[in-house]
C-alpha positions in Angstrom: -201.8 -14.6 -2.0 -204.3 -11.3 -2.5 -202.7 -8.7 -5.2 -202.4 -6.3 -1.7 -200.1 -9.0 -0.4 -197.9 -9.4 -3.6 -197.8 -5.8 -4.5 -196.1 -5.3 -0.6 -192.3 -5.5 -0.8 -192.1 -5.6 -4.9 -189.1 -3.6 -5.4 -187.1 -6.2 -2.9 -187.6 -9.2 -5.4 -185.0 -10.5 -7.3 -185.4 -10.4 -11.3 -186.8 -13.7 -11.8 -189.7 -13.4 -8.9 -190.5 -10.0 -10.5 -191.3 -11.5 -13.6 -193.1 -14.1 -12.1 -195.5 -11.8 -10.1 -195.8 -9.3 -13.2 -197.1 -12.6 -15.4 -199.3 -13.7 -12.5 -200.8 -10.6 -11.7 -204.7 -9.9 -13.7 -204.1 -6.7 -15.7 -206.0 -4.2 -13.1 -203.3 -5.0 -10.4 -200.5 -5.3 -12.8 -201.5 -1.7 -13.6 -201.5 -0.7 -10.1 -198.0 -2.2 -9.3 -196.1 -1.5 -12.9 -196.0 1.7 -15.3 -194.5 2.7 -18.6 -192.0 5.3 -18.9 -194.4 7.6 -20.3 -196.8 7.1 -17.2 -193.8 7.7 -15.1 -192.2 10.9 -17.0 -195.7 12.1 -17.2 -195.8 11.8 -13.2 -192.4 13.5 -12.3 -192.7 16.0 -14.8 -189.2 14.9 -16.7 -188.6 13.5 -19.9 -189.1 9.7 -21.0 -185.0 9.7 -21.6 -184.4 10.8 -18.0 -186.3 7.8 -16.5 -184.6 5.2 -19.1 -181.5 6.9 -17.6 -182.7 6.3 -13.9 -183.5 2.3 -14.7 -180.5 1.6 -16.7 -178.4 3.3 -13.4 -180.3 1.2 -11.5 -181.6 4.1 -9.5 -185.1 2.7 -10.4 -186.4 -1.1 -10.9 -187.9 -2.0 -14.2 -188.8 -5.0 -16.0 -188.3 -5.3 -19.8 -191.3 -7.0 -21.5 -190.7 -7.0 -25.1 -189.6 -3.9 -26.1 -190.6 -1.8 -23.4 -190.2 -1.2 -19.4 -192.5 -1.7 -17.2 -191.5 0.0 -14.0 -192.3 -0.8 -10.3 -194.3 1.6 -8.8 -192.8 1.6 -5.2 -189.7 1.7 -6.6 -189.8 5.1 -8.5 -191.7 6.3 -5.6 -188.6 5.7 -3.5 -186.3 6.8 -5.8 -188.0 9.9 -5.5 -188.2 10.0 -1.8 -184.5 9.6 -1.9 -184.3 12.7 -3.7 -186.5 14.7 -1.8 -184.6 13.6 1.5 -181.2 14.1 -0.1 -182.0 18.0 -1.0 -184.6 18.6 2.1 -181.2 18.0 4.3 
């Protein structure tokens, strides 16, 4: 399976087959596919408490490795689309 292929679909994977991918992945494509809360805050332009908010609603899918989240790309990006469409309407 290429890192292309595994990254495809990520935010569809239940919680144990996330992990699994995450621990597979080689660093560059774990990077590609998974982001801290900073990263994320730091992309939307909102507050590191607002995304902890959107992953513990579930409005955004997030792993917890040690202390920390490690969120999935495609996931906040479609959390985000969501809003977009919901207020372009």
């Amino acid at each position: 399976m290429t890192d292309t292929a595994s990254i495809a679909g990520i935010a569809t994977l239940k919680d144990a087959e996330l992990l699994s991918l995450y621990l597979s992945l080689p660093p560059v494509s774990r990077e590609k596919a998974f982001i801290s809360t900073a990263q994320a805050a730091e992309i939307t332009g909102l507050s590191i408490r607002t995304i902890q908010l959107w992953i513990e609603n579930g409005a955004v899918r997030a792993l917890v490795i040690g202390r920390k989240y490690r969120i999935v790309r495609e996931s906040l990006r479609a959390h985000l689309e969501g809003q977009t469409d919901k207020w372009g309407s």
